[in-house]
N, CA, C, O and CB atoms as a CASP TS submission, in Angstrom:
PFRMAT TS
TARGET T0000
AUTHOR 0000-0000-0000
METHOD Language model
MODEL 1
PARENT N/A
ATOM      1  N   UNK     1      31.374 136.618 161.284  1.00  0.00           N
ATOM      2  CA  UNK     1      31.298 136.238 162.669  1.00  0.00           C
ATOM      3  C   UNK     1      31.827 134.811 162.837  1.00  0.00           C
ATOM      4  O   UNK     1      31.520 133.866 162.110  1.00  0.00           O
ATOM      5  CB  UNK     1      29.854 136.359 163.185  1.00  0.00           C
ATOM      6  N   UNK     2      32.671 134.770 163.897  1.00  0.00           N
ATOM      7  CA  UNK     2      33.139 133.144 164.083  1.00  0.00           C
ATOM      8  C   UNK     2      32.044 132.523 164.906  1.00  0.00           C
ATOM      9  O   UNK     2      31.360 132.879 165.867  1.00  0.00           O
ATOM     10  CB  UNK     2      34.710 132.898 164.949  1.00  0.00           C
ATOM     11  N   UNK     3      32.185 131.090 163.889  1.00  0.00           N
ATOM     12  CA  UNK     3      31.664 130.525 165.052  1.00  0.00           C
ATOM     13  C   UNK     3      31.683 128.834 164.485  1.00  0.00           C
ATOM     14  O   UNK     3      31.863 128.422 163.339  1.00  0.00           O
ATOM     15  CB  UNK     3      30.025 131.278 165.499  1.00  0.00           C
ATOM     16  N   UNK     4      31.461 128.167 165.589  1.00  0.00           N
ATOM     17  CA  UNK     4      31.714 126.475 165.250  1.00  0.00           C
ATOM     18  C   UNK     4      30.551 125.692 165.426  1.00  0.00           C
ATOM     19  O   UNK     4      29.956 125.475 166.481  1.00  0.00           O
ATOM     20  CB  UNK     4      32.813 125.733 166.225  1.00  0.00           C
ATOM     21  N   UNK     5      30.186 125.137 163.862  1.00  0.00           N
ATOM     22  CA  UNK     5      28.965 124.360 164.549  1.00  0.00           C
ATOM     23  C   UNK     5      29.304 122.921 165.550  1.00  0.00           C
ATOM     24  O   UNK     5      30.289 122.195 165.415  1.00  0.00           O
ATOM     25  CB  UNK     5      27.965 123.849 163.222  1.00  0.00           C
ATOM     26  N   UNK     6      28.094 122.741 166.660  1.00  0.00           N
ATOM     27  CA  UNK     6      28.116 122.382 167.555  1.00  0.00           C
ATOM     28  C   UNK     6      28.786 120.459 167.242  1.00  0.00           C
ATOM     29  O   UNK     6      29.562 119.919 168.030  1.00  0.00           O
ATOM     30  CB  UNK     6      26.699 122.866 168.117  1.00  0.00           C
ATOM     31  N   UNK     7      28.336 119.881 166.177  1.00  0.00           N
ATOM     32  CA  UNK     7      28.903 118.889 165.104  1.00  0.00           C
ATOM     33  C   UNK     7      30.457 118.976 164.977  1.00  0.00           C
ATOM     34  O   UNK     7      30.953 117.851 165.050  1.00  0.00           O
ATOM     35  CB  UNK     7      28.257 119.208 163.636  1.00  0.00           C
ATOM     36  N   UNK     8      31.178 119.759 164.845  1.00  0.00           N
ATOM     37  CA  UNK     8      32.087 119.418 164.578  1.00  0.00           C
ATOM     38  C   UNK     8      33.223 120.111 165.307  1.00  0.00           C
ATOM     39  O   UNK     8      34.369 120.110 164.857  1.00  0.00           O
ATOM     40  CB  UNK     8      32.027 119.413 163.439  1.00  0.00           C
ATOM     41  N   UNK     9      32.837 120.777 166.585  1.00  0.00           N
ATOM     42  CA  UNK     9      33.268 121.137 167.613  1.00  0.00           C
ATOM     43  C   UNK     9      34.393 120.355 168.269  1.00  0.00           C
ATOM     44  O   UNK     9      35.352 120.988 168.712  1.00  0.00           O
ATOM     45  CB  UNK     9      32.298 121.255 168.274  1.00  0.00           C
ATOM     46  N   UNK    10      34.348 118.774 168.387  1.00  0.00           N
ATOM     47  CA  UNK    10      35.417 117.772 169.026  1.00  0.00           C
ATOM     48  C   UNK    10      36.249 118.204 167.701  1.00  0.00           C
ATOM     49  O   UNK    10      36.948 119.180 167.975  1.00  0.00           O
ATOM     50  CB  UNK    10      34.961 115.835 169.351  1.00  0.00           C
ATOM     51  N   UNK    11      36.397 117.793 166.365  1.00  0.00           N
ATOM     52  CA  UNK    11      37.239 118.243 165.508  1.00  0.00           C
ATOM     53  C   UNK    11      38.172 119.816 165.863  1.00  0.00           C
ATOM     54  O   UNK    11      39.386 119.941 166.027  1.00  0.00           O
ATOM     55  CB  UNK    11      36.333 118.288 164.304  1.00  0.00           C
ATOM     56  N   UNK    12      37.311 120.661 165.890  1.00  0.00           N
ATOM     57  CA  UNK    12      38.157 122.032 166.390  1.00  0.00           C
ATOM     58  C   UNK    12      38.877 121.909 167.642  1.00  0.00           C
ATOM     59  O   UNK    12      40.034 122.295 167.801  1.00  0.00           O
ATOM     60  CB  UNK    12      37.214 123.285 166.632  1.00  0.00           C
ATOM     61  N   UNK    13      38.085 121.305 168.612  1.00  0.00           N
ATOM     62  CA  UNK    13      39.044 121.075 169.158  1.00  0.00           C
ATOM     63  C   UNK    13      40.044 120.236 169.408  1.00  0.00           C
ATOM     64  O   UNK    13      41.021 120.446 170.125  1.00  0.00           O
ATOM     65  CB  UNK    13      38.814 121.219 169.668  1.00  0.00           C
ATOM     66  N   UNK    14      39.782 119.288 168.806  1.00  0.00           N
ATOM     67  CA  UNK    14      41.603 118.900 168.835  1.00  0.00           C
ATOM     68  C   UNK    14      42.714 119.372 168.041  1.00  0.00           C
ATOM     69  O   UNK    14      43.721 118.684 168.211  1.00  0.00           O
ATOM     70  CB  UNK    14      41.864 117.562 168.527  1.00  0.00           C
ATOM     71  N   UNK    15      42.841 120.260 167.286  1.00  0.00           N
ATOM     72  CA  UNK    15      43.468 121.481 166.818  1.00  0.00           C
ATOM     73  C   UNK    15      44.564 121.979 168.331  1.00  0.00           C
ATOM     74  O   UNK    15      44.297 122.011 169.532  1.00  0.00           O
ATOM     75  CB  UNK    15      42.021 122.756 166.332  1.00  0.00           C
ATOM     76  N   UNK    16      45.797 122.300 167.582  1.00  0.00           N
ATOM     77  CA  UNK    16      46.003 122.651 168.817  1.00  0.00           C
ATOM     78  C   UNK    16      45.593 124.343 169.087  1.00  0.00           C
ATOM     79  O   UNK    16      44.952 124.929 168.213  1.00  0.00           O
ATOM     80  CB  UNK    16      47.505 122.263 169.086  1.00  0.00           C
ATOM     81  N   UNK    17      46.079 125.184 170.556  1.00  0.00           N
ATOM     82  CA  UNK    17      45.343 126.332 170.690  1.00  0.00           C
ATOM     83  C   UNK    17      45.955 127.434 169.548  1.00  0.00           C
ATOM     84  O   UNK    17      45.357 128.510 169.565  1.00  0.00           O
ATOM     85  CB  UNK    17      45.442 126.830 172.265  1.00  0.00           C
ATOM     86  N   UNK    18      46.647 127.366 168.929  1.00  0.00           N
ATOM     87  CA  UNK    18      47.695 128.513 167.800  1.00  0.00           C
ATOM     88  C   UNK    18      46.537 128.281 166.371  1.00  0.00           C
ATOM     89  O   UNK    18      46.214 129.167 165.580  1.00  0.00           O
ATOM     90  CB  UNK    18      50.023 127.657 167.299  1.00  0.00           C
ATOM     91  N   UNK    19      46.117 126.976 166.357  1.00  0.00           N
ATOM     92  CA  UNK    19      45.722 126.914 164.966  1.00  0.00           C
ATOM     93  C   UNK    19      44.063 127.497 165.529  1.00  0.00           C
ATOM     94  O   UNK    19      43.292 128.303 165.008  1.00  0.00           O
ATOM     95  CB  UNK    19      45.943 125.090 164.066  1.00  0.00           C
ATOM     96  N   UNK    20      43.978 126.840 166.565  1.00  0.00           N
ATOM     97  CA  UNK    20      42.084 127.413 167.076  1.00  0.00           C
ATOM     98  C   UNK    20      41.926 129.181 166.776  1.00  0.00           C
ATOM     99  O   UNK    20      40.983 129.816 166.303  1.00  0.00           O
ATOM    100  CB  UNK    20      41.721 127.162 169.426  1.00  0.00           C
ATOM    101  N   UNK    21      43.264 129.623 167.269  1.00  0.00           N
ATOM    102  CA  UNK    21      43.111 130.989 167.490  1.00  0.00           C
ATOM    103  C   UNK    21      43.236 131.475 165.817  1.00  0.00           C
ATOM    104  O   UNK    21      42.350 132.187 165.344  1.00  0.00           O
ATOM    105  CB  UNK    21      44.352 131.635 168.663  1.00  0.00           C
ATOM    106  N   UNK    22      44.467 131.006 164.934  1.00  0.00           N
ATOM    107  CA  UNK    22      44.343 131.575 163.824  1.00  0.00           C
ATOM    108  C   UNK    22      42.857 131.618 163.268  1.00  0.00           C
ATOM    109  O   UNK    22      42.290 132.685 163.031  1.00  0.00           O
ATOM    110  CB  UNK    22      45.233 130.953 163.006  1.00  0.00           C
ATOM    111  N   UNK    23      42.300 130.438 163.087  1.00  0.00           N
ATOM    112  CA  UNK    23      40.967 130.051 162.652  1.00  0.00           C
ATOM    113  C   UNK    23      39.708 130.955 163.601  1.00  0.00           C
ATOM    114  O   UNK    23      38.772 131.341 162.902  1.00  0.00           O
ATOM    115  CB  UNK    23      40.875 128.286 162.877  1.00  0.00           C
ATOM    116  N   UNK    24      39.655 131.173 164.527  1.00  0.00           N
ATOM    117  CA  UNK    24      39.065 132.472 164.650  1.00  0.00           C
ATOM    118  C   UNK    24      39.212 133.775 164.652  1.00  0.00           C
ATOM    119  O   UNK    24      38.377 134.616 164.989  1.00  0.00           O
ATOM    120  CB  UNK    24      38.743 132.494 165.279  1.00  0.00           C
ATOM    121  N   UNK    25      40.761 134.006 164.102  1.00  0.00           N
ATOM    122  CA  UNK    25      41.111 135.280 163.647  1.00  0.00           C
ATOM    123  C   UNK    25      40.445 135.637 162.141  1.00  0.00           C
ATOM    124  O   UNK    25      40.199 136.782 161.763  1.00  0.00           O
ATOM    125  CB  UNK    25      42.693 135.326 163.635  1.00  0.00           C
ATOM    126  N   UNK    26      40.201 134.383 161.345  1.00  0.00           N
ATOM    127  CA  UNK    26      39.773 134.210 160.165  1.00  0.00           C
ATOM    128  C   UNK    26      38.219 134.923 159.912  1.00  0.00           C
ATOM    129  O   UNK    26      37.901 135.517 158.882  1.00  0.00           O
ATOM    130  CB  UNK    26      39.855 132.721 159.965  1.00  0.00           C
ATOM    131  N   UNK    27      37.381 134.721 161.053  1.00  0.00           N
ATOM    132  CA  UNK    27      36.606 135.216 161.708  1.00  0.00           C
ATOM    133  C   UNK    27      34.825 134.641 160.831  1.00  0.00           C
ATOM    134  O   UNK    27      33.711 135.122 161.037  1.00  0.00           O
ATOM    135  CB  UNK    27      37.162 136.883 161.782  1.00  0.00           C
ATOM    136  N   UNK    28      35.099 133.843 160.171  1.00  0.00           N
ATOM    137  CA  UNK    28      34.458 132.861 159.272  1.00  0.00           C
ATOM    138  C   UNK    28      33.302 131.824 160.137  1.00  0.00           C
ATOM    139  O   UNK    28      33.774 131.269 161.129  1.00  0.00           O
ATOM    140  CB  UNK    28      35.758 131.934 158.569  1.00  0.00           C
ATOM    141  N   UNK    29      31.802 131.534 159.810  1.00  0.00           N
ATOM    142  CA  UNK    29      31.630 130.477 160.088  1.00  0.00           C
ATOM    143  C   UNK    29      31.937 128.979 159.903  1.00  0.00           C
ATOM    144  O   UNK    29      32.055 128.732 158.703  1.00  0.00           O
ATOM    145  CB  UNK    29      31.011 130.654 160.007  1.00  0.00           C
ATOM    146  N   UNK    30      32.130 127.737 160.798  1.00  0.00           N
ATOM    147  CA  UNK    30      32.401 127.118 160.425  1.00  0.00           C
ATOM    148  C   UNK    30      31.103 126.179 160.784  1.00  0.00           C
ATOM    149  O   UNK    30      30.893 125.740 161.915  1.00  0.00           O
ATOM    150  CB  UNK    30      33.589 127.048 160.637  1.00  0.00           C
ATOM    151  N   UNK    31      30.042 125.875 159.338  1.00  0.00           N
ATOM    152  CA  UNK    31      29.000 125.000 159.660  1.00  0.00           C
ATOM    153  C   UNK    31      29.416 123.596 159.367  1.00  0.00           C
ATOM    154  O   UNK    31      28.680 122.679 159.732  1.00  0.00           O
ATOM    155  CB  UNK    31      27.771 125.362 158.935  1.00  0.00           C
ATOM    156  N   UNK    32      30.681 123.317 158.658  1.00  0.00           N
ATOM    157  CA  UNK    32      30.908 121.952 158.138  1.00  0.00           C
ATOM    158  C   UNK    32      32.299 121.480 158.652  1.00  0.00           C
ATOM    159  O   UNK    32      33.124 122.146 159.276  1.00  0.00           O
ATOM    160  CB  UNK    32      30.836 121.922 156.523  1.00  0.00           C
ATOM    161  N   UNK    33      32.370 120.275 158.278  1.00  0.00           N
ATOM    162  CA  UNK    33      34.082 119.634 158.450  1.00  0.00           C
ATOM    163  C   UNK    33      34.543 120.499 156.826  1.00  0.00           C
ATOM    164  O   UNK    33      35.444 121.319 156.997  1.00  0.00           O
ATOM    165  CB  UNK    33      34.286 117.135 158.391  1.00  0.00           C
ATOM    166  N   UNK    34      34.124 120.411 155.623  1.00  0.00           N
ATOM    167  CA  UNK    34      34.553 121.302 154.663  1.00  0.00           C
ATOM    168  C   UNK    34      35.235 122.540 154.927  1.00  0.00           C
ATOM    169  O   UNK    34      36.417 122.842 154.766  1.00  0.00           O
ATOM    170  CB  UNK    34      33.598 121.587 154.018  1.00  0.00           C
ATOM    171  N   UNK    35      34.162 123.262 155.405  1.00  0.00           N
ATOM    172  CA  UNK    35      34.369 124.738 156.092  1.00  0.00           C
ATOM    173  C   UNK    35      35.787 125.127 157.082  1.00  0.00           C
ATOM    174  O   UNK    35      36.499 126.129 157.020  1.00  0.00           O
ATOM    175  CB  UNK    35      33.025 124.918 157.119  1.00  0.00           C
ATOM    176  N   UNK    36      35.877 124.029 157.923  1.00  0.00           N
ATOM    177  CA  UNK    36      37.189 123.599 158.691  1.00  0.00           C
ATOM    178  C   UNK    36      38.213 123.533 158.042  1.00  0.00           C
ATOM    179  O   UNK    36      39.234 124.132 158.377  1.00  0.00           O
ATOM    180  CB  UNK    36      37.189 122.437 159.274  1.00  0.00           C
ATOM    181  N   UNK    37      38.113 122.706 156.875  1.00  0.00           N
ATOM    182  CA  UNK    37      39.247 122.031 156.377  1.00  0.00           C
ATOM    183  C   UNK    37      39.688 123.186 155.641  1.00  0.00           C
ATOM    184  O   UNK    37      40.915 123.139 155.556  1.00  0.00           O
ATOM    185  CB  UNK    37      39.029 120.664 155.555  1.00  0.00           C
ATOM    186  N   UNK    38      39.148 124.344 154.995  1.00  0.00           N
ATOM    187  CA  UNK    38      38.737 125.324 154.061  1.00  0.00           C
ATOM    188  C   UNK    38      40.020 125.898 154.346  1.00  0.00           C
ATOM    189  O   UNK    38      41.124 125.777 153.814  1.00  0.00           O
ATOM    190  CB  UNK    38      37.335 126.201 154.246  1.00  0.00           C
ATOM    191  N   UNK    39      39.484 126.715 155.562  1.00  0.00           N
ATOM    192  CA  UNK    39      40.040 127.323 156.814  1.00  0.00           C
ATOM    193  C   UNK    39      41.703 126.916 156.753  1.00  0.00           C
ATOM    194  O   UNK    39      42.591 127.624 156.278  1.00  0.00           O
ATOM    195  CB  UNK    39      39.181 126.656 158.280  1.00  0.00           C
ATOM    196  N   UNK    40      41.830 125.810 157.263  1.00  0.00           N
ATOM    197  CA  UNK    40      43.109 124.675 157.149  1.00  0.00           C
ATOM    198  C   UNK    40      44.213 125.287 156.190  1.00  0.00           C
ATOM    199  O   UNK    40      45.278 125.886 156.335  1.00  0.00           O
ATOM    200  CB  UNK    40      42.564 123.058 156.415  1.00  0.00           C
ATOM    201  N   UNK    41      43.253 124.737 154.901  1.00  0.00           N
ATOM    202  CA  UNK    41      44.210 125.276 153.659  1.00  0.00           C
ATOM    203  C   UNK    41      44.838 126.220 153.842  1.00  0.00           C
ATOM    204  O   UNK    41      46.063 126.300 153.921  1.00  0.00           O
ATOM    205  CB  UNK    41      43.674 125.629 152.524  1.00  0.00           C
ATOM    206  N   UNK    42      43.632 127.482 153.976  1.00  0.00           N
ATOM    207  CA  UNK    42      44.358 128.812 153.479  1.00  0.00           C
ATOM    208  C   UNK    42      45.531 128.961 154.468  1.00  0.00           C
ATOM    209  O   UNK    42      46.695 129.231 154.171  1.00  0.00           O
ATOM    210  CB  UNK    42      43.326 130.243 153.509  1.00  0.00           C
ATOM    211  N   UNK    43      44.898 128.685 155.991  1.00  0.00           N
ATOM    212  CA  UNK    43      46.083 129.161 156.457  1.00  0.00           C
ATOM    213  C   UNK    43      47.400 127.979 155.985  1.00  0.00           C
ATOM    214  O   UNK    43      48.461 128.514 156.305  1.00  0.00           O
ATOM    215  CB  UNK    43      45.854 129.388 158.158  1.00  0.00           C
ATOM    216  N   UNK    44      47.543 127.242 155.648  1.00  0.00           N
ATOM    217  CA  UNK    44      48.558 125.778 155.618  1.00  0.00           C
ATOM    218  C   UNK    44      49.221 127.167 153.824  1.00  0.00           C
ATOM    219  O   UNK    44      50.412 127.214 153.515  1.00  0.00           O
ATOM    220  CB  UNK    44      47.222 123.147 155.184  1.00  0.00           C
ATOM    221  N   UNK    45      48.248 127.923 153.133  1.00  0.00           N
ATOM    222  CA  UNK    45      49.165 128.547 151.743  1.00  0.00           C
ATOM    223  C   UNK    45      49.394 129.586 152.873  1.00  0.00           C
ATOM    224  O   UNK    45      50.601 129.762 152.701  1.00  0.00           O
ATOM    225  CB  UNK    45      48.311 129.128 149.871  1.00  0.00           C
ATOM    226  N   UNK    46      49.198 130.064 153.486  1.00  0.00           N
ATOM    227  CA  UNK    46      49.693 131.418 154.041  1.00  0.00           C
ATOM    228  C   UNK    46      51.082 131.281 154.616  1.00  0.00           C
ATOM    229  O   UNK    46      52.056 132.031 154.552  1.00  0.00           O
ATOM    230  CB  UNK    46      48.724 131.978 155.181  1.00  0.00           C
ATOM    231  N   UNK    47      50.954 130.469 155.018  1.00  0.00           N
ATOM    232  CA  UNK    47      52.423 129.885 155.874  1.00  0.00           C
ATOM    233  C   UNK    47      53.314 130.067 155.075  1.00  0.00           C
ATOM    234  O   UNK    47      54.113 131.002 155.104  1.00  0.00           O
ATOM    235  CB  UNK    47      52.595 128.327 156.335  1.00  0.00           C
ATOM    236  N   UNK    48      53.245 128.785 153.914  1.00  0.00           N
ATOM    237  CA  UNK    48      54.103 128.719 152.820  1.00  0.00           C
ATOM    238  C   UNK    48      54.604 130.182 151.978  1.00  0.00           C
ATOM    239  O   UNK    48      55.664 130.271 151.359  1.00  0.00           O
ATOM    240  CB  UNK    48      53.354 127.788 151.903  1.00  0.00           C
ATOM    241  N   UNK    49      53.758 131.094 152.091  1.00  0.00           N
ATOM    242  CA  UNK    49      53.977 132.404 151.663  1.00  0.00           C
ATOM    243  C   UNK    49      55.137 133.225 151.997  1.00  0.00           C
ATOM    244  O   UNK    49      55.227 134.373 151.561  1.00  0.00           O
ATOM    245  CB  UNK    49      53.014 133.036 152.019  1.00  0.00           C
TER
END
């Protein structure tokens, strides 16, 4: 289930809306800035793929 903790919410959002949407396509909680950044990666190797 997606979802953003309420903490690090200004971070998600300044994401722009393509990366917000990938990252809840991911469909992952995100309780941390870790968790975010996690997120980040994979999609930042997927790209490169």
């Amino acid at each position: 289930m997606f979802y953003v903790n309420p903490i690090i919410k200004p971070q998600f959002d300044s994401l722009s809306p393509e990366l917000q949407k990938a990252i809840s396509e991911k469909n992952v909680p995100l309780n941390s800035l870790n968790d975010l950044i996690k997120v980040l990666e994979e999609i930042a190797n997927e790209e490169e793929e």
